[in-house]
C-alpha positions as CSV (number, residue, x, y, z in Angstrom):
1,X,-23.2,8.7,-138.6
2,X,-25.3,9.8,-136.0
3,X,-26.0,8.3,-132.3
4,X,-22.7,5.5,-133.5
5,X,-25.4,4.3,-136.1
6,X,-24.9,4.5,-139.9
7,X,-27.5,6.1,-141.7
8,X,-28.5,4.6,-145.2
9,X,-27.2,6.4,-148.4
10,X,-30.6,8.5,-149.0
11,X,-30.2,9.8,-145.2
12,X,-33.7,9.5,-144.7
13,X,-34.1,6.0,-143.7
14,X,-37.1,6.1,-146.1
15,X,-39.3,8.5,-144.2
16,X,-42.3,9.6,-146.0
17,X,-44.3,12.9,-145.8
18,X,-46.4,11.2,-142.7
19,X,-43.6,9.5,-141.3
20,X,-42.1,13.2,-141.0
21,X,-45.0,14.6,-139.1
22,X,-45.3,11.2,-136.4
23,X,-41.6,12.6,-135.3
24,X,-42.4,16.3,-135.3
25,X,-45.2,15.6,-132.8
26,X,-43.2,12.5,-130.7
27,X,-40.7,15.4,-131.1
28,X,-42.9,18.0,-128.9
29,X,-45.2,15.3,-127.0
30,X,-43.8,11.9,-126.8
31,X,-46.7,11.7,-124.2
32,X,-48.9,11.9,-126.8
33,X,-51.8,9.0,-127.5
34,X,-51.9,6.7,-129.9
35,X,-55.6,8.1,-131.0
36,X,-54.4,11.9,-130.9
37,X,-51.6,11.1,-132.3
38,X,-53.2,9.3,-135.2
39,X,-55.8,12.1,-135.6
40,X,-53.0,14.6,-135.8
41,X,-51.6,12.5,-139.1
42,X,-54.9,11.4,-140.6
43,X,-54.3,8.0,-140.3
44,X,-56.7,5.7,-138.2
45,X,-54.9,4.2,-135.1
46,X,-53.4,0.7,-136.1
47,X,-51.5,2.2,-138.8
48,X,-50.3,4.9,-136.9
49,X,-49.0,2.7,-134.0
50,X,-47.4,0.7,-136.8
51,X,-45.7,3.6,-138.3
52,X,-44.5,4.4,-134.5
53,X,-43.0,0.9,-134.1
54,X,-41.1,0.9,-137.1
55,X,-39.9,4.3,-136.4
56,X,-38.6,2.8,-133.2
57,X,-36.9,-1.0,-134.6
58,X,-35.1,1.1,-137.1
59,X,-33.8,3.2,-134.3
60,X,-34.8,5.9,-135.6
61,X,-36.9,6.8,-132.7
62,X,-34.7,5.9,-129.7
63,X,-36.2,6.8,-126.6
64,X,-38.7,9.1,-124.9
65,X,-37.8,11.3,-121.9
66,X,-39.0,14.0,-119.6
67,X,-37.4,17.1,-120.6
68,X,-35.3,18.6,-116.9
69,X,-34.8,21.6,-115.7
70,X,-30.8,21.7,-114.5
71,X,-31.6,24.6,-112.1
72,X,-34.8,23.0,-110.3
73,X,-32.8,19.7,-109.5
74,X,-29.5,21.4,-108.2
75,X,-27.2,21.9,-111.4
76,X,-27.0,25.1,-111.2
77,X,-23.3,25.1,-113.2
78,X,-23.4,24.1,-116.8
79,X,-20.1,23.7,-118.3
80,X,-18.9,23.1,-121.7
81,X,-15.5,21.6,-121.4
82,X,-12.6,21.0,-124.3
83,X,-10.8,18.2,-123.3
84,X,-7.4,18.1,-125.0
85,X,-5.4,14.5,-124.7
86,X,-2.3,14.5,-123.4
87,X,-1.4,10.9,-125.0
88,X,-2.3,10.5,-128.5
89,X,-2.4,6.5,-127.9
90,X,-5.3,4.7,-128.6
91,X,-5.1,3.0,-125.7
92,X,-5.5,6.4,-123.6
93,X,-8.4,7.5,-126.0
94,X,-10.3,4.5,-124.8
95,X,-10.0,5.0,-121.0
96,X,-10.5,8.5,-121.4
97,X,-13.7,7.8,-123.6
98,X,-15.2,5.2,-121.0
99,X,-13.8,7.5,-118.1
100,X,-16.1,10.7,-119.6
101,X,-19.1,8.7,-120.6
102,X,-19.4,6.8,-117.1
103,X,-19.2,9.9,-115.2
104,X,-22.2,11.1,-113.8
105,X,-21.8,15.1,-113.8
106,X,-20.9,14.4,-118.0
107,X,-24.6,14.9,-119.8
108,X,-23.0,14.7,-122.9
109,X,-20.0,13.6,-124.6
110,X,-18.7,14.0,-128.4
111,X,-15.5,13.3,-130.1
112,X,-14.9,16.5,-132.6
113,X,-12.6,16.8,-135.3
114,X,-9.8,19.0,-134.8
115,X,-8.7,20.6,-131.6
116,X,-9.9,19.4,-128.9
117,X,-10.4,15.5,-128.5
118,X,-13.5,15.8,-127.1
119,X,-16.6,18.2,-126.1
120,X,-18.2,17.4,-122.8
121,X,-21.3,19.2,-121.3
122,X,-20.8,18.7,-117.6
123,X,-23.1,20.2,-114.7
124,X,-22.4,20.6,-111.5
125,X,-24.1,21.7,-108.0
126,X,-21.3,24.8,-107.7
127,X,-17.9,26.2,-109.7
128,X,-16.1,23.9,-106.5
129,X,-17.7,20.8,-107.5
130,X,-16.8,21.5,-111.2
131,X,-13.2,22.4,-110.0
132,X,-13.1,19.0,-108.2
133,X,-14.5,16.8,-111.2
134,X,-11.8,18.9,-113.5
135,X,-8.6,17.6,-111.0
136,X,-9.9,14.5,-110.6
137,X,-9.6,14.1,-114.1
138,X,-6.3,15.9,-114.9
139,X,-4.8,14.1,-112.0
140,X,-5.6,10.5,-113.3
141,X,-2.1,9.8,-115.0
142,X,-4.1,6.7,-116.8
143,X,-6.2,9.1,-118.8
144,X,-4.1,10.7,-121.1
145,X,-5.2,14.1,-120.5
146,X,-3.3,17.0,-120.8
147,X,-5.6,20.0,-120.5
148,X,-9.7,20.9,-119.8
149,X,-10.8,24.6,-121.5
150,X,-13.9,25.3,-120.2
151,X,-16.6,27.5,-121.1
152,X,-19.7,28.3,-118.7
153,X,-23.1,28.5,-119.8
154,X,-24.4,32.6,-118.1
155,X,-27.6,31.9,-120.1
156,X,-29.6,29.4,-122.2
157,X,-31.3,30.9,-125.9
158,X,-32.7,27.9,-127.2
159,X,-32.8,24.2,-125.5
160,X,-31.9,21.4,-127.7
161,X,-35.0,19.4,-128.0
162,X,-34.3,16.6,-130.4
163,X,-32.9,16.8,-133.8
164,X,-35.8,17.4,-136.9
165,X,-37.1,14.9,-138.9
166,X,-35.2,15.6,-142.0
167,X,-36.8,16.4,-145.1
């Protein structure tokens, strides 16, 4: 399951060899044109803007976006928080779950297997502003939440820039 949508049995959402390439490029230029796009496949344009449609009603393609810089627009804490629930109820899982996904420092959110619950990336102007979002969360009784483990990003290797095609 990816994105909270099942994938087919063959995992590939019947993707051929061109289909492949379309997302490799989207994947590096969703700016791209139609016409340079269809010129980078070898397909004429219609086609091509077919195969892009399709792509995106299957979901497969969900989105394009400018990629940000967190330092340029004032982020210039990234944190990778474990949060570990405090109240195994479903109940609390839920307000927890809506809690982290509404909150606007949270950039990401997964539910992992094991310990913890959950995997947030938060970012944050400043280690006090991350403090604050941290109590504000430990100190909502309603959440469930027993404890935040955090980990801060000193450096970034390689950006995450969309998952590959498959193959």
């Amino acid at each position: 399951m990816t994105g909270g949508r099942r994938r087919d049995a063959g995992g590939g959402a019947g993707l051929d060899r061109i289909d492949r390439r379309i997302l490799e490029i989207l994947a590096t230029d969703g700016r791209i044109t139609n016409q340079a796009l269809s010129e980078a496949v070898g397909l004429s344009a219609r086609p091509t803007l077919e195969r892009v449609r399709r792509l995106e009603a299957l979901g497969i393609i969900q989105g394009y976006a400018a990629r940000i810089d967190p330092a340029l627009t004032g982020h210039d804490v990234i944190a990778l928080a474990h949060v570990f629930m405090r109240d195994p109820a479903a109940g609390a899982h839920q307000r927890a779950e809506r809690a982290l996904a509404a909150h606007p420092a949270a950039v990401e959110v997964t539910v992992v297997s094991g310990e913890p619950d959950y995997l947030v990336r938060f970012v944050a102007p400043t280690l006090a502003a991350y403090e604050a979002i941290v109590a504000d969360l430990l100190g909502d009784p309603a959440l469930g939440i027993g404890r935040i483990q955090t980990t801060f990003v000193l450096r970034t290797l390689k950006r995450f820039e969309g998952y590959p095609p498959g193959g």
